[in-house]
C-alpha positions in Angstrom: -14.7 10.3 10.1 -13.6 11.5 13.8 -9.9 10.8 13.7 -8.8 9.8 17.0 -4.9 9.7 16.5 -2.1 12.2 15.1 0.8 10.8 13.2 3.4 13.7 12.1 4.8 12.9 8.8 8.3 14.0 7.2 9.0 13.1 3.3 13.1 14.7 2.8 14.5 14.5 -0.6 16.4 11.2 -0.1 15.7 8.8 -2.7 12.0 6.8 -2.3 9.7 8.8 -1.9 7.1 6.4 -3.0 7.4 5.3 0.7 6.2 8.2 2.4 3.6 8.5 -0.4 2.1 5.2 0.2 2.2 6.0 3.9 0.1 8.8 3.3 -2.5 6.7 1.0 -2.9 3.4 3.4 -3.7 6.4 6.4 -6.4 8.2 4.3 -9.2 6.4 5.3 -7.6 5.1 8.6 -8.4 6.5 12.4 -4.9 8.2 12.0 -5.0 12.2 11.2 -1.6 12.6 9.6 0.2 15.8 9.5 2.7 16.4 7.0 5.9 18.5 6.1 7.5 17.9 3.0 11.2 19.2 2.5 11.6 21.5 -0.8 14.4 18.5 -1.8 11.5 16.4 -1.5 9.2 17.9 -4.1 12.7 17.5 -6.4 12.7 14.1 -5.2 8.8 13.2 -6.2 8.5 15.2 -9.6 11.6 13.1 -10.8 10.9 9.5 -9.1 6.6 9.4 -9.1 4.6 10.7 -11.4 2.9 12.4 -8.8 2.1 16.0 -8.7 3.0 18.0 -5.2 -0.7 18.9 -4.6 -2.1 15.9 -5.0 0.4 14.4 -2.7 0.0 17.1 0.1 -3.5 16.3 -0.5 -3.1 12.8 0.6 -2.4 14.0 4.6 -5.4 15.6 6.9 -2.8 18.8 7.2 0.1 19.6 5.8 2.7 22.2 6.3 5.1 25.0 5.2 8.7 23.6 6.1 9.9 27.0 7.2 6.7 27.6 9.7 8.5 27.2 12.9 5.4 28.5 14.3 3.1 25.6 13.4 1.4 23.5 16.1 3.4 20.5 15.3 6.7 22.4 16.2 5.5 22.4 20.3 5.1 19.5 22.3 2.2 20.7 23.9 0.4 19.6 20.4 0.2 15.2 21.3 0.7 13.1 18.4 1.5 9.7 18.4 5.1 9.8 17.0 6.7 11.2 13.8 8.3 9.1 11.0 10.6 10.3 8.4 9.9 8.5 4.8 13.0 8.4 3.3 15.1 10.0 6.0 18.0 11.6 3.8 21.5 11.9 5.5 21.2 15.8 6.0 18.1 15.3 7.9 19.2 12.6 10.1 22.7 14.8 11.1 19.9 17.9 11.8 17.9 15.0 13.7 21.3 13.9 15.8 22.7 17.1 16.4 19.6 18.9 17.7 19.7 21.4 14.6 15.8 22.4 14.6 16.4 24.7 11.6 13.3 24.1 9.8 10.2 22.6 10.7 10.8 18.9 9.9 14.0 18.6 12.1 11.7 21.2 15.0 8.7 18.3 15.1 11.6 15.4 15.5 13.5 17.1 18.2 10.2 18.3 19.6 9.4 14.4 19.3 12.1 13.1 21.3 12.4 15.6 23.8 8.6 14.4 24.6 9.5 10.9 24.5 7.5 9.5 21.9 8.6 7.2 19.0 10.4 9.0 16.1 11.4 6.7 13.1 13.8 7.6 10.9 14.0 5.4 7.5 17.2 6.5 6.5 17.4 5.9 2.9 21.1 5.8 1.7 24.0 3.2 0.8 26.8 2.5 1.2 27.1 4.0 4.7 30.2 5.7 5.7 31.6 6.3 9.4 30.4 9.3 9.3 26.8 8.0 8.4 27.1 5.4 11.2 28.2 7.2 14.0 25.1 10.0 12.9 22.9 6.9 13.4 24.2 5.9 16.9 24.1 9.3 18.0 20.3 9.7 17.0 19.2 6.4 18.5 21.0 7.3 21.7 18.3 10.5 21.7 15.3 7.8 21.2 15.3 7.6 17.4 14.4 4.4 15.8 16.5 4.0 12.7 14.4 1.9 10.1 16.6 1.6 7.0 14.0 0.2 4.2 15.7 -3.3 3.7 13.2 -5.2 2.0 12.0 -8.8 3.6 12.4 -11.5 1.0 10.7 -14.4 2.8 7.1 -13.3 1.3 8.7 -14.0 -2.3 7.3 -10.4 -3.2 6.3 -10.7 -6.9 7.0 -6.7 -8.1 8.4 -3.4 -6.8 4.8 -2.6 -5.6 5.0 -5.4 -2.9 8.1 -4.5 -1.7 6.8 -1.1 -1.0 3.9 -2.4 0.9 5.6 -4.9 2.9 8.3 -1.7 4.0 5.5 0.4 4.9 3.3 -2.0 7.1 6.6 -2.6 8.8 7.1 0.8 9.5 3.4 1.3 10.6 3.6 -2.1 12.8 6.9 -0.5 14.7 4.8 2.9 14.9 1.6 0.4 16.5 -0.4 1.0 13.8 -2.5 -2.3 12.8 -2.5 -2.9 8.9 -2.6 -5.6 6.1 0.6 -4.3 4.2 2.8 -6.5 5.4 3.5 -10.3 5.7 4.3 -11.8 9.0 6.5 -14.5 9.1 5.1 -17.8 9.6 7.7 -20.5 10.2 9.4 -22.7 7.8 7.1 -24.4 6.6 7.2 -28.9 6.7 9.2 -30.6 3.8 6.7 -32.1 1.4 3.4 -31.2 -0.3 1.0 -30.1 2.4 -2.0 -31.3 2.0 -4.7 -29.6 0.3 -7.2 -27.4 2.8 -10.5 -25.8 2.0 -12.8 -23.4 3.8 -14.9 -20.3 3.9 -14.3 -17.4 2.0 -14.8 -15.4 5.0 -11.2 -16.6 6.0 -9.7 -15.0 3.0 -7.9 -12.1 5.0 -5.9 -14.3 7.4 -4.9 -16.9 4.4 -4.0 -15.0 1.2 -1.1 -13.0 1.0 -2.0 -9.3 0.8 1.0 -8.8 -2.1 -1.6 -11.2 -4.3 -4.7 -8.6 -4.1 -2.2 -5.7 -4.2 -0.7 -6.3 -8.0 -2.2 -4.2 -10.3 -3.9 -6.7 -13.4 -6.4 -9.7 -13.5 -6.9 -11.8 -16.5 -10.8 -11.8 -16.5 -12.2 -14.5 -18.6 -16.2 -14.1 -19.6 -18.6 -15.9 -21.6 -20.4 -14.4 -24.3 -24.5 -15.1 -25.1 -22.8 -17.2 -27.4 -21.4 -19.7 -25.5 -17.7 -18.2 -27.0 -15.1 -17.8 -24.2 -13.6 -14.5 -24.2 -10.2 -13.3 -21.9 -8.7 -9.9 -21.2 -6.2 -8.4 -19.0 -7.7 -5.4 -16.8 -6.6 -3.2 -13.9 -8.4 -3.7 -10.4 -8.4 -2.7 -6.9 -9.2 -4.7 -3.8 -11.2 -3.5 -1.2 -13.6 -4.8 1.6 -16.8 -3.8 3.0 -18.7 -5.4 6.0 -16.8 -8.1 6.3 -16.4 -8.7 2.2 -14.5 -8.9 -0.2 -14.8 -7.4 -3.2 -12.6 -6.6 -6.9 -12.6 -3.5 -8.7 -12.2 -2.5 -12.9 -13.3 -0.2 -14.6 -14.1 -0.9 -18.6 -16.7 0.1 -21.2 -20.2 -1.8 -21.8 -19.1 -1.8 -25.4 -16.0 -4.0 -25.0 -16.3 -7.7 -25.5 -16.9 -8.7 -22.0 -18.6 -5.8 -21.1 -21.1 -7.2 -23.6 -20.4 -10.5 -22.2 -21.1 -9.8 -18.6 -24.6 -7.5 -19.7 -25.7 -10.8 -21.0 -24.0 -13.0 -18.1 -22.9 -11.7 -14.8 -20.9 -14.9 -14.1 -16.7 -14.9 -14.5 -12.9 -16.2 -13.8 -10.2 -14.3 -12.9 -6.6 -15.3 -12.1 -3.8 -13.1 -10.2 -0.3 -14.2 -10.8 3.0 -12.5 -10.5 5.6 -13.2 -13.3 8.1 -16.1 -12.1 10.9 -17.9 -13.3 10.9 -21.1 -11.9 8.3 -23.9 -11.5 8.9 -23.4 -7.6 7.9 -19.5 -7.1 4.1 -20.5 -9.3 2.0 -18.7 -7.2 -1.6 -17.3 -7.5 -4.9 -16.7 -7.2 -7.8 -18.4 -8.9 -11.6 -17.2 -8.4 -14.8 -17.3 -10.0 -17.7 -15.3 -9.3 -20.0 -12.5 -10.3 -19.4 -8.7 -12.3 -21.7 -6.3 -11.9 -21.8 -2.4 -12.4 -21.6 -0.5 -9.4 -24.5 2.2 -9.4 -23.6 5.4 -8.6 -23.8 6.5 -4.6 -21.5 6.1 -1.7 -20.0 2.0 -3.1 -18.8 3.8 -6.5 -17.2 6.5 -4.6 -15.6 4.2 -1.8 -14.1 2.1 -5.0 -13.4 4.9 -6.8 -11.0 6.6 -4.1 -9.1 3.3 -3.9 -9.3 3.2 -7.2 -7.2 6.5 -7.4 -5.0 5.9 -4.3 -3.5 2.7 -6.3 -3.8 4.2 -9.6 -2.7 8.0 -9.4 -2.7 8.3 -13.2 -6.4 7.9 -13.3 -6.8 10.9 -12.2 -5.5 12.5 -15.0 -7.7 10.6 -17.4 -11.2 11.2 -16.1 -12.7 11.9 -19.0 -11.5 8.8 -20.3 -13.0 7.0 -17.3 -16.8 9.1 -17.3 -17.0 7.0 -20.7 -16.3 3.6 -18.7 -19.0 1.8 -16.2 -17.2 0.2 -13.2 -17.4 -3.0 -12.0 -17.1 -4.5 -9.0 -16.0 -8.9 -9.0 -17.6 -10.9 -6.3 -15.8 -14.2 -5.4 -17.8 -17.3 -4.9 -15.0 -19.5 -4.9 -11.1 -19.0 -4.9 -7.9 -21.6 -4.8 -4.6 -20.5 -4.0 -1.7 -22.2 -5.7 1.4 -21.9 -3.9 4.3 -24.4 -5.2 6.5 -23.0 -2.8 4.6 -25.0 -0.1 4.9 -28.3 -2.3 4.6 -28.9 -5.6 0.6 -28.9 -6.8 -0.3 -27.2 -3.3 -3.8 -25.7 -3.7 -5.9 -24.4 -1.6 -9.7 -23.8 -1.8 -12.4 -21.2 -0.4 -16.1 -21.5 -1.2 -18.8 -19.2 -0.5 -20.3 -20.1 3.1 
């Protein structure tokens, strides 16, 4: 893939680091060439927050750097990029960043990045802030900085940690005018009552389902054996879309009980919910559809990758996974139920 943008990318040792990680995966297959610089507090930061390893998180950007290379490209402005962000911005960083200090070659590409005029956003990632930390954060966004503290937005009802970390990063690729899916836009309040119920075309599904739903991590998948005996299990998947479709991920074995079930009968129900506490914050997906193996070739490997880039661990368990056959769900029909809209709210998508 030709990338035809460059992104510079700074992950300091500040607490979240699963930020500038998950920056780094949503670019991967984007028309965004990311170069990054990680900060040897950062490497602290991930081996004791993520259970990612360094490598494989260098090995997430198109380039990545040594922090003391002050000769790299990305340390002259003659080298165009798009902007910089910082994901988590740690308080040492953001002084460097305020007071010109280009001692390393995270704080060069920022000062590099402002003195060029392009945008440079800092997600300063501490709290409480002191007067010190305040008047560090004036001074910067006097120079051009953006300061992007990651306060979570509550209005999408996020239903885990995951969504939160989404909805943060599409933010911070939206202020950087970078299109993506991660976040939720907000809408309006919507009318007191039940809303009616509305139905239409699957081929909608990206503008109407909340992208936290397809980004939680299990399904309940309910088969049917040869049998006729109804069978349900809990399974991890991964969204993803191709051509205009959209399509669910698992892996399992053709020996478990609905891998036997779906040799026999392709046809199955899933459901997508986040835990809740209240009858008002029910909220989910419904579908039902078709599983199929995915033969080996350039679909497995697509679903694979995302595969990984949602599930790191996977990676460490491939023998595990050369034993299992994935699968990819195709929805014929879906129904959203959302009781924060009204009580019984549903809505419905069918195959066009």
């Amino acid at each position: 893939m030709t990338k035809d943008r460059r992104l510079i990318v700074g992950i300091t040792g500040s607490s979240g680091v699963i930020l500038g990680i998950r920056l780094l995966q949503t670019l991967q297959d984007s028309q965004v060439e990311t170069h990054l610089v990680v900060s040897p507090a950062a490497r602290l930061t991930i081996q004791q927050e993520t259970r990612w390893k360094i490598d494989d998180v260098l090995a997430l950007a198109d380039v990545n750097y040594n922090y003391r290379d002050l000769g790299a490209r990305i340390a002259s402005g003659s080298f165009t990029t798009q902007g910089m962000v910082v994901i988590p911005c740690s308080i040492k960083t953001l002084s460097a960043v305020a007071n010109s200090l280009a001692g390393d070659l995270l704080t060069r590409s920022a000062d590099v990045t402002l003195k060029e005029g392009r945008p440079l956003l800092l997600v300063v990632r501490e709290a409480p802030f002191h007067r010190g930390h305040i008047r560090l954060m004036d001074v910067a966004a006097a120079a051009g900085a953006v300061i992007f503290p990651p306060v979570p937005a509550f209005y999408t009802h996020p239903p885990s940690v995951d969504a939160l970390i989404n909805n943060m990063v599409g933010r911070v690729l939206a202020r950087l005018g970078i299109e993506n899916s991660l976040y939720q836009q907000w809408q309006g309040i919507p009318p007191a009552g039940p809303p009616p119920a509305e139905s239409g075309s699957i081929d909608s599904l990206p503008a109407r389902i909340p992208a936290e739903l397809l980004s939680l991590p299990v399904i309940s998948l309910a088969t049917v054996g040869a049998d006729g005996a109804p069978h349900a299990a809990s399974v991890y998947f991964v969204a993803g879309a191709e051509n205009g479709a959209h399509y669910l991920y698992f892996f399992s074995s053709l020996d478990s009980q609905h891998g036997r079930d779906l040799a026999a009968n392709p046809a199955a129900a899933l459901t997508l919910s986040p835990l809740v506490e209240g009858w008002r914050e029910i909220y989910g997906l419904q579908m039902r559809g078709e599983a199929q193996p995915v033969p080996a070739g350039p679909q497995w490997e697509h679903a694979f990758q995302l595969y990984l880039a949602r599930f790191p661990f996977a990676a460490n368990l491939k023998q595990e996974l050369a034993r299992n056959t994935l699968y990819v769900f195709t929805p014929r029909w879906l129904r959203l139920v959302d009781n924060w809209r009204g009580f019984g709210f549903k809505e419905e998508w069918t195959q066009a």
